[in-house]
DRENLUMDO-497913 format. One line per field, with one value per residue (C-alpha): residue number from 1; residue in three letters; x, y, z. Coordinates in steps of 0.05 Angstrom, whole numbers. Layout:
REM residues N
nr = c(NUM,...)
rest = c(Ala,...)
x = c(X,...)
y = c(Y,...)
z = c(Z,...)
***
This chain:
REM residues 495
nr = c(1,2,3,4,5,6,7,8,9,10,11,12,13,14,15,16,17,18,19,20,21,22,23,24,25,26,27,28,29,30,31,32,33,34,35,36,37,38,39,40,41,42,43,44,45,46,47,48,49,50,51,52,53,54,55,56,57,58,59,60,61,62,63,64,65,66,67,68,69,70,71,72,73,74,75,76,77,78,79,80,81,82,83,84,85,86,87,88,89,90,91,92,93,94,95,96,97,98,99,100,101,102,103,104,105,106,107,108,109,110,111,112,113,114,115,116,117,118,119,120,121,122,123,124,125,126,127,128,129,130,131,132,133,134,135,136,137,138,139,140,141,142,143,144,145,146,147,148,149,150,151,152,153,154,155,156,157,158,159,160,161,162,163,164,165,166,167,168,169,170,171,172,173,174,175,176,177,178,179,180,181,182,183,184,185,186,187,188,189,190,191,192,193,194,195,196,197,198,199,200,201,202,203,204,205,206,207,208,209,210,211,212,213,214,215,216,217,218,219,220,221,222,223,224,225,226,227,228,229,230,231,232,233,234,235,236,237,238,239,240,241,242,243,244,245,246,247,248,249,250,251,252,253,254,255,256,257,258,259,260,261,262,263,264,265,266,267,268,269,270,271,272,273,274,275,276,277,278,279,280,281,282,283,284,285,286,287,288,289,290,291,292,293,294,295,296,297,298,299,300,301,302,303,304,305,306,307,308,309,310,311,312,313,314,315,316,317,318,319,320,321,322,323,324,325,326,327,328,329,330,331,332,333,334,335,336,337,338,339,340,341,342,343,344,345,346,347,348,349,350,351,352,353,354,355,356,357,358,359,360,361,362,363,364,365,366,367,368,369,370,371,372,373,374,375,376,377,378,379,380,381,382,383,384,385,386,387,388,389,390,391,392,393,394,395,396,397,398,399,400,401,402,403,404,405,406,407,408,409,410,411,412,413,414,415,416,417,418,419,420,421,422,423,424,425,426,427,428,429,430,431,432,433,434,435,436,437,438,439,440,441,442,443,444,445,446,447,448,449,450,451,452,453,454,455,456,457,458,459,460,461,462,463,464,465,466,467,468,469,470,471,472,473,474,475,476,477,478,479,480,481,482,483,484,485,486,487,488,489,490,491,492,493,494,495)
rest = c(Unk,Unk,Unk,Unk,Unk,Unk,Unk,Unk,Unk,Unk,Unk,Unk,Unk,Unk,Unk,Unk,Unk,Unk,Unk,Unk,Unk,Unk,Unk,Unk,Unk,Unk,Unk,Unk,Unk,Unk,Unk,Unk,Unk,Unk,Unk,Unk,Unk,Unk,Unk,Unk,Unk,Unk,Unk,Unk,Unk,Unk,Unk,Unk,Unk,Unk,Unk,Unk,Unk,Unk,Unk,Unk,Unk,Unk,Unk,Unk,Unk,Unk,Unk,Unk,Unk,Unk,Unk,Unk,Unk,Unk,Unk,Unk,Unk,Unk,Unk,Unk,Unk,Unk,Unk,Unk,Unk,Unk,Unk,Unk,Unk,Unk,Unk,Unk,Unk,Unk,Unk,Unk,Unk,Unk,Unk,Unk,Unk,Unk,Unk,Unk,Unk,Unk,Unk,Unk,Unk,Unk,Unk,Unk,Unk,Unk,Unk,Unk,Unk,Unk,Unk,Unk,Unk,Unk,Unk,Unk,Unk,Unk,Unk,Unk,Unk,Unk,Unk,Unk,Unk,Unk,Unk,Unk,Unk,Unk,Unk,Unk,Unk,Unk,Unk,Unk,Unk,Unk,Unk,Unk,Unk,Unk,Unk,Unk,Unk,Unk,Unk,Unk,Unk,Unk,Unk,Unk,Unk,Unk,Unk,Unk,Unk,Unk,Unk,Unk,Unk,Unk,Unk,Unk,Unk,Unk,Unk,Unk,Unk,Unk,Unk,Unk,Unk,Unk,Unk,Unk,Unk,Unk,Unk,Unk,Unk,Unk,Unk,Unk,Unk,Unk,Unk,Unk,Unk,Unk,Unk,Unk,Unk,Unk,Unk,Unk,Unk,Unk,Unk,Unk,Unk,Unk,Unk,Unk,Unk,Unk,Unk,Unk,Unk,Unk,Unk,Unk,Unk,Unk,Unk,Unk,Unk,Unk,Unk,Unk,Unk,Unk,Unk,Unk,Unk,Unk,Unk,Unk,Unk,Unk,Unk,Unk,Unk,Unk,Unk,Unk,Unk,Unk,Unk,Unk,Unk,Unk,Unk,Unk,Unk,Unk,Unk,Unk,Unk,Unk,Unk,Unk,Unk,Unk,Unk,Unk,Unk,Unk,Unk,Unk,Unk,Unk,Unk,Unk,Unk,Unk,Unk,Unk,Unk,Unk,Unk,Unk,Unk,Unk,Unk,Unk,Unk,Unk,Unk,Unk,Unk,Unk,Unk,Unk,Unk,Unk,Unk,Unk,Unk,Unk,Unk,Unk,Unk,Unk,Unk,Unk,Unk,Unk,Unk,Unk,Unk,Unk,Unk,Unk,Unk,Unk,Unk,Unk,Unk,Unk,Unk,Unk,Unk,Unk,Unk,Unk,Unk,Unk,Unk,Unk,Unk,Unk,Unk,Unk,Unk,Unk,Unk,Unk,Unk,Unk,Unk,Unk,Unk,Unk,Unk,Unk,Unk,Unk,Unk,Unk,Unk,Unk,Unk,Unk,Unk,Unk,Unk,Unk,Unk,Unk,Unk,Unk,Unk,Unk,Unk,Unk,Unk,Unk,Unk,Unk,Unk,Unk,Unk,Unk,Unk,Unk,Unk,Unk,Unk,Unk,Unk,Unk,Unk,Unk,Unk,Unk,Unk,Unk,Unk,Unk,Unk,Unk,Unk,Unk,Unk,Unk,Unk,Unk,Unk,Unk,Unk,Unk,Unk,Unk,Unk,Unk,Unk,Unk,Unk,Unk,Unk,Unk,Unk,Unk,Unk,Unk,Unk,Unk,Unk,Unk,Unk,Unk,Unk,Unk,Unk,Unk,Unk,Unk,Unk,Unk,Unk,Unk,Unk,Unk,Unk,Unk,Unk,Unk,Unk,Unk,Unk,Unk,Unk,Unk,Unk,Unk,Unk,Unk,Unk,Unk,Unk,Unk,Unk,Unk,Unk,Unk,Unk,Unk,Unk,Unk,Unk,Unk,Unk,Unk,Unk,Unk,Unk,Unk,Unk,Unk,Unk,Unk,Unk,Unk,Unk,Unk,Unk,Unk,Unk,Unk,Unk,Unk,Unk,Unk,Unk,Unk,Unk,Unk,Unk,Unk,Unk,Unk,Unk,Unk,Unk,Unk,Unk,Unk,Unk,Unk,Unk)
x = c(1316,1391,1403,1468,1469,1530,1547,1596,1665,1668,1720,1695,1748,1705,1694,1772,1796,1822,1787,1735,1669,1599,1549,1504,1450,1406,1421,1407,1336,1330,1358,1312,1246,1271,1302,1234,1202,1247,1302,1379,1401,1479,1510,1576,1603,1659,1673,1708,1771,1755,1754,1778,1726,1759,1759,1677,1661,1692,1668,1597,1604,1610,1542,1512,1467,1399,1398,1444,1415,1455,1457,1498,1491,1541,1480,1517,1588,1575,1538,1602,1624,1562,1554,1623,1611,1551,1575,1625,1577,1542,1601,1613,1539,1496,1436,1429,1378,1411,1377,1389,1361,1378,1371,1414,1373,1308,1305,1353,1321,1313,1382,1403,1354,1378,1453,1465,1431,1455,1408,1341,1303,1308,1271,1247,1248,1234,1258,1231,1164,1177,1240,1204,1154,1202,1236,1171,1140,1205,1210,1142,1152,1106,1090,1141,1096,1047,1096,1095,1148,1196,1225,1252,1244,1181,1185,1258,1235,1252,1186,1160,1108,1058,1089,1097,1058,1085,1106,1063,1096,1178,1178,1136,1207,1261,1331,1377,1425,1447,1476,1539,1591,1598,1664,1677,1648,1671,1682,1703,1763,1750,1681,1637,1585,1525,1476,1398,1344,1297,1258,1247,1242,1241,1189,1234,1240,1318,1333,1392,1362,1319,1298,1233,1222,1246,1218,1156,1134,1163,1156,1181,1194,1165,1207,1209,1220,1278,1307,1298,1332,1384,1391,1394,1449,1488,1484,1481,1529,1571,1551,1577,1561,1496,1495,1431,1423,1365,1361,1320,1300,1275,1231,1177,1193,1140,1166,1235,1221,1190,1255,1302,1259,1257,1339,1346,1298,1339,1400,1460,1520,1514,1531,1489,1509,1468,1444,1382,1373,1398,1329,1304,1361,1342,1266,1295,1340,1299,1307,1384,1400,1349,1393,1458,1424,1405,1472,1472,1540,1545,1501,1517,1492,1483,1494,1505,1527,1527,1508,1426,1420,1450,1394,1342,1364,1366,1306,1344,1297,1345,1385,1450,1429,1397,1458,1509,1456,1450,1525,1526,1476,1493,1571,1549,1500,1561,1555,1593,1570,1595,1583,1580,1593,1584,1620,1586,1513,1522,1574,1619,1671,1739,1702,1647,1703,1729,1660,1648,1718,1697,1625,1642,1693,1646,1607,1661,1645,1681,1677,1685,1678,1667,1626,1621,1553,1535,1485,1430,1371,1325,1332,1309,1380,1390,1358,1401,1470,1454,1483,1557,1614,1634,1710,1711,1673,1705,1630,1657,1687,1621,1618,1611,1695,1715,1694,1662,1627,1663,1651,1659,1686,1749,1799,1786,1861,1845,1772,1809,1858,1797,1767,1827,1849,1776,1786,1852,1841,1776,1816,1875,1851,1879,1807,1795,1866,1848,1779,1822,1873,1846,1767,1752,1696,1739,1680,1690,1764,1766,1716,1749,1821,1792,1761,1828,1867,1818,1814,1893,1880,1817,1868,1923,1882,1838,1905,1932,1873,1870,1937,1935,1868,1872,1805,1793,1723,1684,1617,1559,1516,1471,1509,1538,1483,1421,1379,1318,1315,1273,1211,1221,1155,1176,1164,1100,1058,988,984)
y = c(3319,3297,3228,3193,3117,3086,3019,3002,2963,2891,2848,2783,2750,2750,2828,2842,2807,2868,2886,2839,2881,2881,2934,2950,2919,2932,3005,3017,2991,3046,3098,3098,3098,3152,3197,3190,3209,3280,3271,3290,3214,3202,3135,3130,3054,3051,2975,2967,3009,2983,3061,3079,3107,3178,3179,3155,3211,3270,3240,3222,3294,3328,3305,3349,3300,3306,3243,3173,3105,3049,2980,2929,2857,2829,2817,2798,2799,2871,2903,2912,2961,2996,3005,3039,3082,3108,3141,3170,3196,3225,3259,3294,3298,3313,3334,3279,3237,3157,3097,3024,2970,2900,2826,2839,2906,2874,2829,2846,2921,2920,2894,2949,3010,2991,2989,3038,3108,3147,3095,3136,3094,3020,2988,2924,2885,2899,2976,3004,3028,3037,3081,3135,3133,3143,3204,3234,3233,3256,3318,3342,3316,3275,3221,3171,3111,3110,3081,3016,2974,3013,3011,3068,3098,3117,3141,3114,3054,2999,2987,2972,2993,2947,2899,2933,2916,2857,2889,2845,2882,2871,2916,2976,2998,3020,3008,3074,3054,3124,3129,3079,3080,3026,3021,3018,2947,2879,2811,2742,2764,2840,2827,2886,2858,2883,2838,2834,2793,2755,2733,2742,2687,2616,2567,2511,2499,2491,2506,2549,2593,2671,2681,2648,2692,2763,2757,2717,2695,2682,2729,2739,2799,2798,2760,2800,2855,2839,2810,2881,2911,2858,2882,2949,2953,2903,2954,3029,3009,2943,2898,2826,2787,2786,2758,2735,2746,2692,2637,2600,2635,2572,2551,2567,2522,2560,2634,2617,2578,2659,2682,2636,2653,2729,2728,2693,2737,2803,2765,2801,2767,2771,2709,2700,2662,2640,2591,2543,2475,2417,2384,2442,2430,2354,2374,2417,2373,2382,2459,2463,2471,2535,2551,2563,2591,2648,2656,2617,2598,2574,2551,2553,2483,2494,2419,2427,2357,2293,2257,2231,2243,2319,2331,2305,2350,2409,2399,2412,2362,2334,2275,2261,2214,2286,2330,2282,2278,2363,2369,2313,2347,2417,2400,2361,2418,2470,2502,2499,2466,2504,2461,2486,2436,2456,2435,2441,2425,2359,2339,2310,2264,2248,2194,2239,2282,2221,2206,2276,2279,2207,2222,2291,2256,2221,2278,2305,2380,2436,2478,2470,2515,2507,2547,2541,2534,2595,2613,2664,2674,2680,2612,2537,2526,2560,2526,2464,2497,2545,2505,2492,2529,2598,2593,2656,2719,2773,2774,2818,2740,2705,2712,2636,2623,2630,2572,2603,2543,2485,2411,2375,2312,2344,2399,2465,2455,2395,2411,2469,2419,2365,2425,2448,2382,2364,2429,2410,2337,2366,2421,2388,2316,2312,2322,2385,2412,2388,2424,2493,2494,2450,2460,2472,2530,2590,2619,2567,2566,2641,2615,2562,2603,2662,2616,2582,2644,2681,2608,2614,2683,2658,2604,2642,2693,2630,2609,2669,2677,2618,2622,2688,2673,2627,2592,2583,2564,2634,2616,2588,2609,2633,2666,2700,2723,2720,2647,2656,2653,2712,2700,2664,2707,2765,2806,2777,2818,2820,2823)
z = c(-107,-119,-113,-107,-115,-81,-89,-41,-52,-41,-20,-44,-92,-152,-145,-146,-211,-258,-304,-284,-255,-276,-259,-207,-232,-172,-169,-244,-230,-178,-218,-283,-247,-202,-264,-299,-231,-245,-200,-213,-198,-206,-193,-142,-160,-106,-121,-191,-173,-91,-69,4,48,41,-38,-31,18,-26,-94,-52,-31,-94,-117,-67,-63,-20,-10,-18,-38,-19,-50,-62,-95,-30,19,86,69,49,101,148,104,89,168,158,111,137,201,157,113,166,193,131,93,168,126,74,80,82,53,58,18,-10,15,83,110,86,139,181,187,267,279,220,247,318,306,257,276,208,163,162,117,94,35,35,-24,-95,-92,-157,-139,-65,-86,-125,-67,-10,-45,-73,12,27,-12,-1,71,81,141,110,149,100,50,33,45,80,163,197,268,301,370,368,348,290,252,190,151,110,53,-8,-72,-116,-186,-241,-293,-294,-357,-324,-299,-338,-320,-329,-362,-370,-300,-325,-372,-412,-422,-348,-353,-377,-366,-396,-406,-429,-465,-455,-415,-367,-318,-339,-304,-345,-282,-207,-157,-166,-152,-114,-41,-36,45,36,-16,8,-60,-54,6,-28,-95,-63,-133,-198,-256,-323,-361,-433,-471,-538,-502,-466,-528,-562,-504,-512,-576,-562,-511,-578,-623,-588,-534,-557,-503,-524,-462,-425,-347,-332,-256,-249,-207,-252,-317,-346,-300,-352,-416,-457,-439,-446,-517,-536,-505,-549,-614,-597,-588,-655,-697,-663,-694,-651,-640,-569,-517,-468,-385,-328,-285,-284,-257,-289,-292,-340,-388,-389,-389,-462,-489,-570,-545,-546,-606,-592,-531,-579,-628,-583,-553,-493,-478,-408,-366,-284,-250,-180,-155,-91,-71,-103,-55,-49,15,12,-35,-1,62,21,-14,-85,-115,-170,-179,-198,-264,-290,-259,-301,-370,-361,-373,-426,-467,-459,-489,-535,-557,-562,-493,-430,-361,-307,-239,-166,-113,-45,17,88,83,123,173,125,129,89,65,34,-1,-37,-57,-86,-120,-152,-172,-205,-245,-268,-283,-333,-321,-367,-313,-242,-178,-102,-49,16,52,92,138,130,189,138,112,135,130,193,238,209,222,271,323,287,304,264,245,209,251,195,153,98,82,82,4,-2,-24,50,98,154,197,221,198,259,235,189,211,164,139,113,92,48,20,1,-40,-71,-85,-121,-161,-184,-208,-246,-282,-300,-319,-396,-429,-391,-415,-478,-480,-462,-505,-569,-567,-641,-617,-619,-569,-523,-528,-504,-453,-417,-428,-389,-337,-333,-324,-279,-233,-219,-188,-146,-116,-99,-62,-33,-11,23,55,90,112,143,174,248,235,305,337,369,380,347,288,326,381,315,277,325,358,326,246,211,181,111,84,121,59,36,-1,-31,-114)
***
């Protein structure tokens, strides 16, 4: 068959920075399996130069495809636009088979099936195996409901078919790398750069977080031969920056200990970013030195609050002793802490801004950014929030740097200037200037440079944004996006 994968724009800020745009990760794991299944698979990435709907459908249509995949790494804020396109594409492509898949269509597929007629098929979860599947039923037409995990129409109506398989074996499915250009690709600041995964899942019980209930279990790709890959893309393809897209490759210390020693016998001069938990990197403080070795540069510390009693509601399960010690050790190990706070989890207060702005002082970050809590139905979280009023009903802006619930105790004006402000006396405090302009690392210089440069475009369109938006109360969460929350295991599968 002819497959086109199309990965739709985004409007998030992070996705529009020039120059600025990783791949589609997701979609590349589709593609190999499905090329080495013998189909003609060609990639459509609509978001790097953010295509209009017109300039998809005749590129889409030149493929002459058979059928289109669509994916995108956006979950909720994305799926406005994919309902979009797809009437579209139905307009112009009547034949073509149209399927959905990622995080949102998961387990949102009845709301999906029922609202958007042109979707034929949506996978649910991990799409590798049930990919090659699908298309294989498809072409020899066969009765698609003995697929596992898929949903489509029987008799008219939503339903889903049995939980797909867990794949044991990350490294049983290649990624096509094939379908991209590499050039097409960079970031830090116009490094050549590509997204891997090291792991799936993550063992913790945080309340705002589905990936405990996508992935369902954490797993690990082997760790020499992910280095070798890592290698591989260094020296056929000049990759210089790897983006690990885990929420917590670390969560093993003996697998990632293989990882660091595989990276360092490969010996590539290739940097390596993520995220993790800032009670692993206390847990491997004798392992740091490993850590730079091997190319880590930055590590992403999701803190989420600083506050006990935030953490406790969440169920984070750190503290902020560790959060501050993480950051401590990882500069003074030659790597940059990168720290996430998050505003709207609790009803806060002015008084509970001050108290963030003075503990993460404190803290001393190199590298500071805010989010915004945001509702999902398939998290505890929801039944938390789902209550609060929605200020911001536009979901292609629920991409975690707009504020779309209320705090009920501060104005959003002055919620936005609390943020802003926190962000400002972080990244302009003399030491931080000092650590961008004067760090003696010549890696880390470029690093904090570029993060410097790229912040002052993030708060100029954070700005204009919120002025042109009225932030007025609608309705509730769940008047917005449904009263009952989805099944957390909803994809649940044997293995």
């Amino acid at each position: 068959m002819r497959i086109t994968l199309l990965h739709p724009p985004h409007s998030a800020i992070g996705s529009r920075m020039p120059r600025e745009n990783l791949p589609p990760f997701g979609l590349l794991c589709i593609g190999g399996p499905l090329i080495d299944a013998g189909h003609d698979v060609t990639l459509l990435n609509a978001d790097p130069d953010n295509l209009d709907d017109l300039t998809i459908l005749k590129r889409l249509k030149s493929t002459r495809p058979d059928a289109v995949l669509i994916g995108h790494s956006g979950s909720s804020s994305v799926h406005p636009v994919v309902a979009r396109l797809v009437a579209r594409i139905r307009a112009w492509l009547p034949q073509v088979q149209i399927i959905y898949g990622g995080v949102y269509p998961s387990y949102h597929w009845q709301q999906v099936l029922d609202q958007c007629p042109e979707v034929d098929v949506i996978v649910r979860g991990e799409g590798e195996a049930t990919a090659v599947s699908l298309m294989s039923a498809i072409a020899a037409q066969h009765d698609l409901r003995q697929i596992p995990g898929i949903a489509l129409r029987v008799a008219g109506k939503p339903t889903a078919t049995r939980p797909a398989p867990m794949i044991k074996d990350l490294d049983a499915y290649r990624i096509g790398w094939e379908l991209m250009d590499f050039a097409d690709h960079s970031y830090w600041g116009g490094k050549r750069a590509v997204i891997l995964q090291f792991s799936r899942g993550c063992p913790h019980l945080c309340t705002y977080c589905g990936q405990r209930g996508f992935w369902t279990k954490w797993r690990y790709r082997d760790p020499v031969k992910l280095a070798a890959e890592i290698a591989w893309l260094h020296r056929e393809h000049g990759v210089e920056l790897i983006n690990l897209a885990d929420e917590n490759p670390t969560s093993s210390r003996r697998v990632w200990t293989a990882f660091l020693h595989a990276m360092i016998a490969e010996n590539v001069p290739v940097q390596i970013i993520g995220s993790t938990r800032a009670d692993d990197i206390v847990r491997d403080a004798d392992l740091l030195p490993l850590y730079k070795q091997a190319g880590v540069l930055r590590v992403l510390l999701g803190l989420e609050g600083t506050d006990e009693a935030t953490l406790e509601a969440v169920k984070k399960g750190g503290t902020r002793a560790k959060d501050q010690q993480a950051i401590q050790l990882l500069r003074a190990h030659g790597m940059i802490g990168l720290c996430t706070f998050a505003v709207g989890f609790e009803e806060e207060t002015d008084r509970d801004y001050w108290r963030l702005l003075k503990h993460l002082l404190a803290y001393d970050p190199d590298q500071v950014m805010s989010v915004f809590a945001t509702p999902h139905r398939w998290t505890p979280f929801f039944d938390h929030v789902k209550n609060r009023i929605v200020i911001e009903p536009d979901m292609t802006r629920w991409d975690y740097k707009h504020q779309v619930m209320e705090v009920p105790n501060v104005p959003a004006w002055r919620v936005f200037l609390w943020v802003k402000l926190i962000e400002m006396c972080l990244q302009l405090r003399p030491k931080a200037l000092a650590r961008v302009w004067f760090h003696p690392d010549p890696d880390i210089r470029h690093a904090m440079r570029w993060y410097t440069r790229m912040g002052r475009r993030v708060v100029i369109r954070e700005v204009w944004d919120f002025i042109r938006r009225s932030h007025r109360p609608t309705a509730s969460v769940a008047q917005v996006l449904g009263e009952q929350r989805l099944p957390e295991n909803a994809l649940a599968r044997g293995g």
